[in-house]
C-alpha positions as CSV (number, residue, x, y, z in Angstrom):
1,X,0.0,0.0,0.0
2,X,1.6,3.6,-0.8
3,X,1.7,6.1,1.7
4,X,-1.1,8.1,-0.5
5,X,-3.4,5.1,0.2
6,X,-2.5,4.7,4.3
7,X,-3.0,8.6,4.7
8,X,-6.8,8.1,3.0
9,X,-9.0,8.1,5.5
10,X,-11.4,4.8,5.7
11,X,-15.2,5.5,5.1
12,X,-16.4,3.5,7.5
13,X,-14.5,4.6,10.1
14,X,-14.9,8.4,9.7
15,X,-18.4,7.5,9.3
16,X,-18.5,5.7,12.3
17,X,-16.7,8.1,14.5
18,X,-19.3,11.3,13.1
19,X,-21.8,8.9,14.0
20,X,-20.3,8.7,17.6
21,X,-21.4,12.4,18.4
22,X,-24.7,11.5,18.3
23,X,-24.9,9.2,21.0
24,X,-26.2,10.8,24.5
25,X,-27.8,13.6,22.2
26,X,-31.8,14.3,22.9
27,X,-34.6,12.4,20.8
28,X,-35.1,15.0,18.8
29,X,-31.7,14.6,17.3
30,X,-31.5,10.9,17.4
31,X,-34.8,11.0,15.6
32,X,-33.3,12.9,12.5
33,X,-30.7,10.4,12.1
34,X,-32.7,8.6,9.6
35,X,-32.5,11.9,7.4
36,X,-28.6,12.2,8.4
37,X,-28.1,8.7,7.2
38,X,-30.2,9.5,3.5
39,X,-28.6,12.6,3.3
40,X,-25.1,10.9,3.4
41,X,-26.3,8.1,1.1
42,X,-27.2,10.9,-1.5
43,X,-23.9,13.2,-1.0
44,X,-22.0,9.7,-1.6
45,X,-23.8,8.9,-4.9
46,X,-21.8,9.9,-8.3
47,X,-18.4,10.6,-9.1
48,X,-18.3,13.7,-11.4
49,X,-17.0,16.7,-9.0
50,X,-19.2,19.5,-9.3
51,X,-22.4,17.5,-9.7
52,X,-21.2,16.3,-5.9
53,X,-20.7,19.8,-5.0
54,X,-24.3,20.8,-6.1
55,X,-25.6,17.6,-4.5
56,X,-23.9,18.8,-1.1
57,X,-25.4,22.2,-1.2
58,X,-28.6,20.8,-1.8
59,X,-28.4,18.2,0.6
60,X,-27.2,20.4,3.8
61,X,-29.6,23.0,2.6
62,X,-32.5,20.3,3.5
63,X,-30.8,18.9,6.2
64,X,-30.2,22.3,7.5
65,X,-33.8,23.4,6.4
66,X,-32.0,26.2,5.0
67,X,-33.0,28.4,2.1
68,X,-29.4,28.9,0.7
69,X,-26.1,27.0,0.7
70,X,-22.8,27.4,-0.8
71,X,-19.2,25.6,-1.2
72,X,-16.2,27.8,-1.2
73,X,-13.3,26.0,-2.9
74,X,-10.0,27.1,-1.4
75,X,-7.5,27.4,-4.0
76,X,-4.2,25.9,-4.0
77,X,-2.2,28.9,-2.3
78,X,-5.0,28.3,0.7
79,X,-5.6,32.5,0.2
80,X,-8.6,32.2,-1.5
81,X,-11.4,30.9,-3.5
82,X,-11.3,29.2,-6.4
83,X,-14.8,28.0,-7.1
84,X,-17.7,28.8,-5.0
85,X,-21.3,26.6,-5.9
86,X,-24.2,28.0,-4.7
87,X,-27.9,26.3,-3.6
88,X,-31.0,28.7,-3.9
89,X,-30.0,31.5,-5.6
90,X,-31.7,31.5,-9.1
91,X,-29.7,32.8,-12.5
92,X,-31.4,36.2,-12.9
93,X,-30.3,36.4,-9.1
94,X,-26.6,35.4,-9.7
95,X,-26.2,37.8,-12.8
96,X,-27.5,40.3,-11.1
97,X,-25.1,39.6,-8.3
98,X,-22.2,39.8,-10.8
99,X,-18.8,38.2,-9.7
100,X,-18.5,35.4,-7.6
101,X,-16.6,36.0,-4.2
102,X,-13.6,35.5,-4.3
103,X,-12.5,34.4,-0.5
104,X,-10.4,37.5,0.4
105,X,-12.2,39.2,2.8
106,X,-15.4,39.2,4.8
107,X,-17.0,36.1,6.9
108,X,-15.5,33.6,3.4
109,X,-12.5,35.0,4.0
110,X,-12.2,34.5,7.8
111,X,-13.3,31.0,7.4
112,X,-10.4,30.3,5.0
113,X,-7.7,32.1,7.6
114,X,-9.6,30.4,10.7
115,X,-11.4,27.3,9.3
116,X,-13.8,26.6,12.4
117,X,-17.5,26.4,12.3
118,X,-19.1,29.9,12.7
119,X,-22.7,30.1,13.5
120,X,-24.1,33.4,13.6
121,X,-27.9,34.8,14.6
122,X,-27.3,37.8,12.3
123,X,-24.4,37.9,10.6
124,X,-24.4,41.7,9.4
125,X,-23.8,42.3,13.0
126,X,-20.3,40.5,13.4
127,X,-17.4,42.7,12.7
128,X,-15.8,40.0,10.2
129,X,-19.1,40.5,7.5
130,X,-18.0,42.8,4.6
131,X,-21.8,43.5,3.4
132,X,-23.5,42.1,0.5
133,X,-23.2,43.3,-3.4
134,X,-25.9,45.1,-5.1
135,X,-28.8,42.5,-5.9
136,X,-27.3,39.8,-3.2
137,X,-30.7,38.6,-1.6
138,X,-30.9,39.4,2.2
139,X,-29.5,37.2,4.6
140,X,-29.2,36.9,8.7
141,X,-29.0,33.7,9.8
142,X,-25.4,32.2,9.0
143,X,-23.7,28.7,9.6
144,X,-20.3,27.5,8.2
145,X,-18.4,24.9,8.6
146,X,-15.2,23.2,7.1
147,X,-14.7,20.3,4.6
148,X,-11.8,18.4,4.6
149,X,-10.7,16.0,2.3
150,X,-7.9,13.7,3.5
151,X,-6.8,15.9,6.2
152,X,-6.6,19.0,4.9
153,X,-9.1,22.1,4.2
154,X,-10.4,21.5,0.7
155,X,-13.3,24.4,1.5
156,X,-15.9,25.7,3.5
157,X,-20.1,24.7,3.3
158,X,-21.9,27.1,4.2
159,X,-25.8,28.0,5.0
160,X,-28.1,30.9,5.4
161,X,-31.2,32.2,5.9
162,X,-33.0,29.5,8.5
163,X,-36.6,28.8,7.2
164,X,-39.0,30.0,9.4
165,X,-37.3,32.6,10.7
166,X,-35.2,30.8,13.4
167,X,-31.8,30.2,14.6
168,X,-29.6,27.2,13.4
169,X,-29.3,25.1,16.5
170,X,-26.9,22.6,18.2
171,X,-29.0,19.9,16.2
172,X,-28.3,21.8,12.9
173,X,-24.4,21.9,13.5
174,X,-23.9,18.3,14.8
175,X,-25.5,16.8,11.7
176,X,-23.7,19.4,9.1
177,X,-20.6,18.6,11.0
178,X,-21.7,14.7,10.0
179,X,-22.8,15.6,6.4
180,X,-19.1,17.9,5.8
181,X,-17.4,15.1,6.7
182,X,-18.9,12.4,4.6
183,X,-18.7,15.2,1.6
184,X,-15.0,15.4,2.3
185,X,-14.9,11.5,1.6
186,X,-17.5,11.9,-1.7
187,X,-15.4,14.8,-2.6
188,X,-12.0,13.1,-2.2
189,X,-13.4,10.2,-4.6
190,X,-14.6,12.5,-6.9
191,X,-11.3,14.8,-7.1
192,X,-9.9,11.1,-7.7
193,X,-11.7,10.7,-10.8
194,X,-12.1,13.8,-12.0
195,X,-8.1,13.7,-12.1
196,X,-7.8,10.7,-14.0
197,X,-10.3,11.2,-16.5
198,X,-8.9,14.6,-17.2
199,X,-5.0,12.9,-17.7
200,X,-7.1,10.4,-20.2
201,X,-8.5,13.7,-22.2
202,X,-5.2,15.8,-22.1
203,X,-3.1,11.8,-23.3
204,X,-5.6,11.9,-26.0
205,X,-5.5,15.0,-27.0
206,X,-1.8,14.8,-27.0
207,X,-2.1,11.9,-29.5
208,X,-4.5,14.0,-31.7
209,X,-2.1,16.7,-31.8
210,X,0.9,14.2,-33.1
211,X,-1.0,12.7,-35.2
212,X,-2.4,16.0,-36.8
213,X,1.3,17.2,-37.3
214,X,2.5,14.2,-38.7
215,X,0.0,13.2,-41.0
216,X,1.5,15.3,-43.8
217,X,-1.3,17.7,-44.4
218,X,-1.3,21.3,-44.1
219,X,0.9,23.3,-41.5
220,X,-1.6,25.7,-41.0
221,X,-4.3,23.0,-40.3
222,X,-2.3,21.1,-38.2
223,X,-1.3,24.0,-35.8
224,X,-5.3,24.9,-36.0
225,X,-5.4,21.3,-34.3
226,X,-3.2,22.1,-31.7
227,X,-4.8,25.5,-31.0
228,X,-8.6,23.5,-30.6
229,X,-7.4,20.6,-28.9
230,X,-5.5,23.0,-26.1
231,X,-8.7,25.1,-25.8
232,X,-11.0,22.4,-25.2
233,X,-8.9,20.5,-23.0
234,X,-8.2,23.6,-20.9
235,X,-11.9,24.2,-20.7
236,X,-10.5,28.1,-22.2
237,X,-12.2,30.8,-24.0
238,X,-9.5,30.8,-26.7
239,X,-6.3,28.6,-27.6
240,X,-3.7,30.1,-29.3
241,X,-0.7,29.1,-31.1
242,X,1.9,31.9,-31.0
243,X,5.3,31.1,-33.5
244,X,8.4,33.3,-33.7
245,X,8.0,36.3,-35.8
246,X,10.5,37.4,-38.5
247,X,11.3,41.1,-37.1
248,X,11.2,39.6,-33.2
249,X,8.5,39.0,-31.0
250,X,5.8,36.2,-31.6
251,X,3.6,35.8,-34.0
252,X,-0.3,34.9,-33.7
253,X,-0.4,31.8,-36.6
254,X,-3.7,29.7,-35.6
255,X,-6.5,30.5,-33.0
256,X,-9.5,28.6,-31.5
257,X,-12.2,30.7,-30.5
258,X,-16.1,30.3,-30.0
259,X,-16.1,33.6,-32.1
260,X,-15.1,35.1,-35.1
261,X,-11.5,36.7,-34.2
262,X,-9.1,39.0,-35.7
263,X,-6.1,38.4,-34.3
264,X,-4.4,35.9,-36.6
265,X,-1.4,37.6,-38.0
266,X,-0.9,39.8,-34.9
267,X,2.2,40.2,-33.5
268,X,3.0,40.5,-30.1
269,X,6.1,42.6,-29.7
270,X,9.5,41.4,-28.5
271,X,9.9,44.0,-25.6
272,X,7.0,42.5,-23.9
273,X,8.0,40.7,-20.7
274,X,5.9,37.9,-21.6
275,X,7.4,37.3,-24.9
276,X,10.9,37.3,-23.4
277,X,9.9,34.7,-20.4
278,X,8.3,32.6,-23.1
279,X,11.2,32.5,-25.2
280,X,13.3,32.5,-22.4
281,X,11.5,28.5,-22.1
282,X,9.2,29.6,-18.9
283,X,5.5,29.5,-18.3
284,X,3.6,32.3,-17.4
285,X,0.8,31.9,-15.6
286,X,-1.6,34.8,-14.9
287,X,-5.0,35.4,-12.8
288,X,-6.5,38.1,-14.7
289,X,-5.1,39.3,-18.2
290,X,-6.9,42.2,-18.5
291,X,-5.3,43.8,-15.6
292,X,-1.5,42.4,-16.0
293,X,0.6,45.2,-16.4
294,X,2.8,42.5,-18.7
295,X,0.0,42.0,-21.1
296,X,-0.2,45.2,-23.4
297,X,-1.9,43.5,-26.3
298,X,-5.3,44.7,-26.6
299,X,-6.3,41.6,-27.1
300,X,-6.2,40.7,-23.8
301,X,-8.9,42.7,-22.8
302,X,-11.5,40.5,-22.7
303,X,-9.1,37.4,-20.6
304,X,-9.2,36.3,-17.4
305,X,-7.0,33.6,-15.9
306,X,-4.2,32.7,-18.8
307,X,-1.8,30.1,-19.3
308,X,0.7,30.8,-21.8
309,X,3.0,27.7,-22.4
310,X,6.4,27.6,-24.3
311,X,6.6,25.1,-27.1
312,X,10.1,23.9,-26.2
313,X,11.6,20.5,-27.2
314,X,15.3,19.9,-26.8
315,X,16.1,23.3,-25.4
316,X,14.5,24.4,-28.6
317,X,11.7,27.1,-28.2
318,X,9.5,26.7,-31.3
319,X,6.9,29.1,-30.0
320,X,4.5,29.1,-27.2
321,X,0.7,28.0,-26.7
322,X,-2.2,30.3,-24.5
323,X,-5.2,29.1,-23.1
324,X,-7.1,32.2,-21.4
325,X,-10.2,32.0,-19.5
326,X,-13.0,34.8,-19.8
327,X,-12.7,37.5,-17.4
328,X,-14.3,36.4,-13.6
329,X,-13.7,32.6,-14.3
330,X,-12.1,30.4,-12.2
331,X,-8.4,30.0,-11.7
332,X,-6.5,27.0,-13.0
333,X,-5.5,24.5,-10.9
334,X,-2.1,23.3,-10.4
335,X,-3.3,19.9,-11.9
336,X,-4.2,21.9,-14.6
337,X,-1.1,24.1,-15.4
338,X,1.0,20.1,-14.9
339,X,-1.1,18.4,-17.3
340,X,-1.0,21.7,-19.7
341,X,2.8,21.9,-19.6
342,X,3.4,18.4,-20.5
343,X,1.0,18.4,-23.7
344,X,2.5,21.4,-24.7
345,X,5.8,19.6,-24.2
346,X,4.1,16.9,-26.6
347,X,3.0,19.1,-28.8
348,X,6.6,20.8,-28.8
349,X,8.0,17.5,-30.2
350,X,5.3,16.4,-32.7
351,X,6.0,20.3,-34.5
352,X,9.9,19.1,-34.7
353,X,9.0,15.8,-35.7
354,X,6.6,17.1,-38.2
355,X,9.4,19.8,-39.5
356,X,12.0,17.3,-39.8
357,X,9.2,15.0,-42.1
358,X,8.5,17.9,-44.3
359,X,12.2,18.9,-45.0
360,X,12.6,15.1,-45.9
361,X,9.8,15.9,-48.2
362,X,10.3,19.0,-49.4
363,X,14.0,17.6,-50.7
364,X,12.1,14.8,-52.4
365,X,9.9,17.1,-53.9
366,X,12.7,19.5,-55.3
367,X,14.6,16.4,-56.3
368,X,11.2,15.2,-58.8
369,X,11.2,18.5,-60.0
370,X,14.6,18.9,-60.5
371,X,14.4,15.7,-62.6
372,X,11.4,16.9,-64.5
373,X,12.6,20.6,-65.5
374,X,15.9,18.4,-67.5
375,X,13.5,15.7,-68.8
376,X,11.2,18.8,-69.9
377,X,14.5,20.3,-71.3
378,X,16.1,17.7,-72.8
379,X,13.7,15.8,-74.4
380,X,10.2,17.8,-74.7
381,X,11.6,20.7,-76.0
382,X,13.9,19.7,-78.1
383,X,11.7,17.8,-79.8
384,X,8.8,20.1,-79.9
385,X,11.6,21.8,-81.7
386,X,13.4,19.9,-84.0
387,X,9.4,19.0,-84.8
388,X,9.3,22.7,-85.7
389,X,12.1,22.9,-88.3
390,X,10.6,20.1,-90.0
391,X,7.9,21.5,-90.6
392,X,9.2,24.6,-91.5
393,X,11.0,22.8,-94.0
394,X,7.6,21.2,-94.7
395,X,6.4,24.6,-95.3
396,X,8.9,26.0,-97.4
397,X,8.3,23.1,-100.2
398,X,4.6,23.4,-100.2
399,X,3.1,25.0,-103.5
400,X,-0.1,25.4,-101.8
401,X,-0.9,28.5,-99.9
402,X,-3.6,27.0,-97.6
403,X,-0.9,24.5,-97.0
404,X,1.3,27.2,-96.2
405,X,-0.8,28.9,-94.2
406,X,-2.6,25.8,-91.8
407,X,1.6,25.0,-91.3
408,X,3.1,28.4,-90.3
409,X,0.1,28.7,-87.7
410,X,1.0,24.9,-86.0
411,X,4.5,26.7,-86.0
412,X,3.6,29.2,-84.4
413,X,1.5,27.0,-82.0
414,X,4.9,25.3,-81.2
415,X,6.6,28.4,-80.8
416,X,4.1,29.2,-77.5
417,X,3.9,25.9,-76.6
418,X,7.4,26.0,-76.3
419,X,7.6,29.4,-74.5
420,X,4.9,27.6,-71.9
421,X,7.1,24.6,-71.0
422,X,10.3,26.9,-70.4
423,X,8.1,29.2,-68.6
424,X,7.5,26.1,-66.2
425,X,10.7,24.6,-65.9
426,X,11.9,27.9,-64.7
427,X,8.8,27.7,-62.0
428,X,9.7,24.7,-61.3
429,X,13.5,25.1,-60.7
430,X,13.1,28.3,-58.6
431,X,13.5,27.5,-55.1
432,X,11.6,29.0,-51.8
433,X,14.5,31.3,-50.9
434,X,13.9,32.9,-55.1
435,X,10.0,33.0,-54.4
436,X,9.3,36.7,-55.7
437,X,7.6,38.5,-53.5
438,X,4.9,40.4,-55.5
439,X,1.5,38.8,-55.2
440,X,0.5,39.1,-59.2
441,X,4.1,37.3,-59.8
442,X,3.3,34.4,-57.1
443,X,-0.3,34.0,-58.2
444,X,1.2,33.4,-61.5
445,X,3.8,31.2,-60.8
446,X,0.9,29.0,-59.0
447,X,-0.6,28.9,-62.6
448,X,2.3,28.2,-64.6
449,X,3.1,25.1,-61.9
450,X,-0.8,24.2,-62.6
451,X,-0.4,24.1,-66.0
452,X,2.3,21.2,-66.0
453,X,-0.5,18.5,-64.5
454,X,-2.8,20.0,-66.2
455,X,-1.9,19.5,-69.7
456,X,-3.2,23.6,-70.2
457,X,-3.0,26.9,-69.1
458,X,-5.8,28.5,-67.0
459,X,-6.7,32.0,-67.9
460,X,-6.5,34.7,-65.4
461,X,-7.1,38.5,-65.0
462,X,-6.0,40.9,-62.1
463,X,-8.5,43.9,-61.0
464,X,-6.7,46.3,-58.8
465,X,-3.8,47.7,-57.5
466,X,-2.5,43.6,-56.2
467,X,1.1,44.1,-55.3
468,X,0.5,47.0,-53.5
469,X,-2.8,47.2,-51.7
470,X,-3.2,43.4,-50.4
471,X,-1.2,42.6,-46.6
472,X,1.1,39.8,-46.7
473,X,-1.0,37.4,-44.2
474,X,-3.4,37.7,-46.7
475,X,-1.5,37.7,-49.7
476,X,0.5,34.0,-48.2
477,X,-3.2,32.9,-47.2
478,X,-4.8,34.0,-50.9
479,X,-1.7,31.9,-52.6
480,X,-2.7,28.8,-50.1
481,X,-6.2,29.0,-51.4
482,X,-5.5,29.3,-55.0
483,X,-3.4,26.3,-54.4
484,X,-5.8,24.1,-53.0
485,X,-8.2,25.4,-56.0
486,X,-6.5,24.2,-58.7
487,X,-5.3,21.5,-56.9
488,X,-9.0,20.1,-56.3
489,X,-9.8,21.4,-60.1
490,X,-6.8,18.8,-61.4
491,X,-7.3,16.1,-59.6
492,X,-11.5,15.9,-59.6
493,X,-13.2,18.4,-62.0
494,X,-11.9,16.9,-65.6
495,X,-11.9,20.4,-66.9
496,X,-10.9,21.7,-70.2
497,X,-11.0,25.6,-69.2
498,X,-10.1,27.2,-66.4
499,X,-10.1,31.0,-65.1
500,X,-8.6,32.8,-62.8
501,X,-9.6,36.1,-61.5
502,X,-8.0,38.4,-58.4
503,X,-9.9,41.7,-57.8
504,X,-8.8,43.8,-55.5
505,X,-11.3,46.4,-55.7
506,X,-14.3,44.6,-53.9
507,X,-16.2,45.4,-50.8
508,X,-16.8,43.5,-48.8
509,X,-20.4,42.7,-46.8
510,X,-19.5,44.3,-43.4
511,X,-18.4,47.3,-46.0
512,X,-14.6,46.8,-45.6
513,X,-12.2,46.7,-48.7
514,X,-11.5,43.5,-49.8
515,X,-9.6,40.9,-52.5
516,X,-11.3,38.6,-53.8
517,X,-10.0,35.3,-55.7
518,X,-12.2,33.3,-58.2
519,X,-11.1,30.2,-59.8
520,X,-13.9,29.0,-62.3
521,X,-13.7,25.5,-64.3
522,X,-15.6,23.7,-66.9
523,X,-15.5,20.7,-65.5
524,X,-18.2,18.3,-63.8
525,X,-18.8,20.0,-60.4
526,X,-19.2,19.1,-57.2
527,X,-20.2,15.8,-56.9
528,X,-23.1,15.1,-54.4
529,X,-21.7,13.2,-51.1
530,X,-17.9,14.0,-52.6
531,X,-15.3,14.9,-50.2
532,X,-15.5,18.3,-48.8
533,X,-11.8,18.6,-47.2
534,X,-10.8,21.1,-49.1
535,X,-13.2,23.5,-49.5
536,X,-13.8,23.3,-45.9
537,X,-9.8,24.2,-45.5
538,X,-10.6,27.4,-48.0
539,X,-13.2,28.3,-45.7
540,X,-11.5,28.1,-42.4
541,X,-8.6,30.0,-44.0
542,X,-10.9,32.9,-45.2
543,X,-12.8,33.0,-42.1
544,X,-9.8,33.0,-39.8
545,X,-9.0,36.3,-41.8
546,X,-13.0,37.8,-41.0
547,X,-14.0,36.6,-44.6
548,X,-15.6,33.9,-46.4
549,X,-15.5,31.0,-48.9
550,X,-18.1,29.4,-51.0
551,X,-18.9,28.0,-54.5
552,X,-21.0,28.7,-57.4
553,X,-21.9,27.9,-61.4
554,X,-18.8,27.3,-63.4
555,X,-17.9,28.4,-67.0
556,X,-19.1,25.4,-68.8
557,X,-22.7,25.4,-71.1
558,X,-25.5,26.1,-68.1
559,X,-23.1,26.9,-65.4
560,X,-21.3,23.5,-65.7
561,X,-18.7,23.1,-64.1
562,X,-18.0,24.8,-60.9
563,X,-16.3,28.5,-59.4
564,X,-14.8,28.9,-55.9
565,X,-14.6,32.1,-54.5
566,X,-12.3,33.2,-51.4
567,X,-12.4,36.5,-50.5
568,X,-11.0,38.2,-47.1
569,X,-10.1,41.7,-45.9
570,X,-7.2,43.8,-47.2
């Protein structure tokens, strides 16, 4: 047996020895045991934490016959609270109350400092009460008592308001003493599985995570994984994945969030102490980040508590992960901020691993297209043109002009077609370090790399000033999407004809100025119950910026075909 298990206290013996205060009591005590003994039974029943917390409140409250009970969880410094479950106050009642108490001062707070039972005949007259916030409901009668759970304080039950007017009475705190103890042992089970089952969740979120990053998909997608998983197994508001940006500080590069967000692409700037901590390789862990005088992002406004993890793996800091909490919610525990650190750890590891697997790809890659610009050279071209001369040749012999004619135009057919391929063997030997940075180049060196698979190249037309009015998050986001668009028009629409069109002279619907990318084919549409993937990765990647994606009619006879358009802000 370890020494966890010898210091747990036995049931039946605390049981027994709560019972034990009963004996010698008057009849009208000993005649509520049967009600003690139910109320026990039901405090004991379940596992899940704060359904046990609400069942105590209710419980004592009837045991009590008291119209309001609370549990004040004492955080993990013992200074405060960090969850307080309440029994008889309603919802308009609590929102009108606003923010929970938090433990510091008043008769909570005393209780914390001094955890003995406090009964009180009107507790606005002791000199420990700190009054009630506006919209609290009146109360006079007061009775709290201590729960522990294996020895020590794990919080403070208390009650209010006795029904009918009265005091709460010897009888009252004897068998609340009974029921806090029992709770301690209900609560102690539950805390036991409640931290298990949240070690499963975190392990298998860790494993969703790897295997996200090392699938071989999209970066961007895969970090969007890491950002979702973190916020849901945080219970957060938001999770963030921050990267190192390329002028210092760290860059906002996939977010989680209930609500549509702007702050992909934001920067949070190197002379902030958080940045340097989190590069530095340490946590930071703060109660309330719209208050921190580190935080001086505005988008921290809105936060509350906030973990913000380093993603470090080797002594390497790849960039760091935060999960706040909405102002007012609780704190996180130090279970919490353990089992946070080690799947950021994970994460940390899969993003190396996942780096390491692209590089092995990307030299792959390079190396087939290396191979296929000399094949292209070497033997497409030069036959396409010694296929030329002949029939030059062929067209210098020829006594008839339509002849003539129908053979100088295949020639000059060649000529482009030639012109094409070399235009493509140049896209394909540039490397990522010679990418151009204008957006109209990029956009066209997309379609000149198309036009290799696709045995043609698409059309395309530019609207706007591109180069000069369209951000680079956007611009790198735009390029993704045309990517993935004529990807998916290759490999499923069977097209003979496609367009491309960038206009950056639209408006968009919340009346912002916009770019907008259309990629229309001729080809057989969107199949019904086909894949969705990537459409649905063009719309997270528009949305992410504040704009949208969709599809419409194509360019082939009676809208054949199909046209997706991705559009985001400037």
């Amino acid at each position: 047996m370890t020494a966890a298990a010898s210091d747990a206290p036995d049931p039946l013996e605390a049981a027994t020895q709560a019972t034990r205060s009963l004996q010698g009591l008057s009849t009208e005590l000993t005649a509520r045991v049967p009600q003690l003994l139910e109320a026990m039974r039901s405090v004991g029943t379940g596992l899940e934490l704060h359904s046990t917390l609400d069942r105590i409140c209710e419980t004592a409250a009837e045991l009590a016959d008291a119209r309001y009970a609370a549990i004040g969880v004492v955080d993990d410094e013992g200074e405060g609270l960090s969850d307080f479950v309440t029994f008889g106050v309603d919802e308009e009642t609590a929102r009108r109350i606003g923010r929970r108490p938090d433990g510091h001062a008043g008769l909570l707070g005393a209780l914390i400092r001094d955890p003995q039972t406090i009964r009180l005949a009107d507790l606005s007259t002791d000199p420990r009460a700190a009054g009630f916030p506006p919209g609290h409901p009146p109360m006079r009668t007061f009775l709290g008592v201590p729960i522990r759970v294996q020895g020590e304080i794990f919080g403070n039950l208390y009650l209010a308001e006795k029904r009918g007017g009265g005091e709460f009475n010897d009888y009252d705190v004897h068998m609340v003493r009974v029921l806090a103890t029992e709770a301690g042992i209900a609560i102690g089970n539950a805390r036991l599985y409640e931290a298990a089952r949240q070690r499963e969740r975190w392990i298998d979120g860790s494993v969703a995570v790897t295997t996200a990053l090392l699938s071989g998909g999209d970066a961007d997608d895969a970090l969007t994984v890491v950002a979702e998983q973190a916020r849901r197994l945080a219970d957060a508001d938001a999770g963030i994945v921050l990267l190192p940006a390329e002028d210092g500080g760290l860059e906002i590069v996939a977010v989680s969030s209930p609500r549509p967000t702007k702050s992909l692409g934001v920067v949070i700037p190197p002379e902030s102490a958080v940045v340097k901590e989190l590069l530095d390789g340490e946590a930071v862990f703060i109660s309330d980040a719209s208050t921190d005088p580190r935080m001086i992002s505005r988008l921290t406004s809105a936060y509350g508590p906030s973990m913000m993890l380093p993603l470090q793996s080797g002594g390497r800091v790849l960039g760091a992960l935060a999960t706040p909490r909405v102002r007012g919610d609780r704190q996180f525990t130090e279970a919490e901020r353990t089992l946070a650190t080690q799947f950021a750890s994970q994460a940390a590891l899969a993003l190396m691993m996942a780096d390491a697997q692209r590089d092995r790809e990307r030299l792959a890659v390079y190396e087939d297209r290396d191979r296929i610009a000399r094949d292209l050279h070497d033997l497409v071209i030069q036959r396409l043109f010694a296929t030329g001369m002949m029939l030059e040749s062929a067209q210098r012999r020829s006594i008839v002009p339509a002849v003539r004619e129908g053979v100088g135009k295949a020639v000059d057919e060649l000529d482009v077609t030639i012109q094409e391929i070399r235009t493509a063997i140049f896209a394909l030997q540039q490397g990522p370090a010679e990418a151009p940075s204008g957006l109209r180049t990029r956009v066209l060196r997309e379609i000149n790399m198309a036009a290799v698979p696709l045995g043609f190249k698409p059309a395309h037309r530019f609207l706007g000033a591109i180069d000069s009015t369209v951000g680079e998050l956007t611009g790198k986001n735009l390029i993704a999407a045309l990517r993935e668009a004529l990807s998916n028009a290759f490999r499923h629409a069977e097209a003979d004809r496609i367009e491309v069109v960038v206009d950056a002279t639209v408006t968009l619907p919340d009346g912002s100025a916009g770019v907008r990318l259309s990629v229309a084919d001729d080809g057989i549409g969107i199949p019904a119950g086909g894949r969705r993937s990537g459409l649905r990765n063009l719309a997270r990647r528009a949305e992410s910026l504040g704009g949208a994606s969709w599809c419409g009619p194509g360019l082939g006879e009676d809208g054949g075909g199909t046209t997706v358009v991705w559009e985001a802000p400037l």
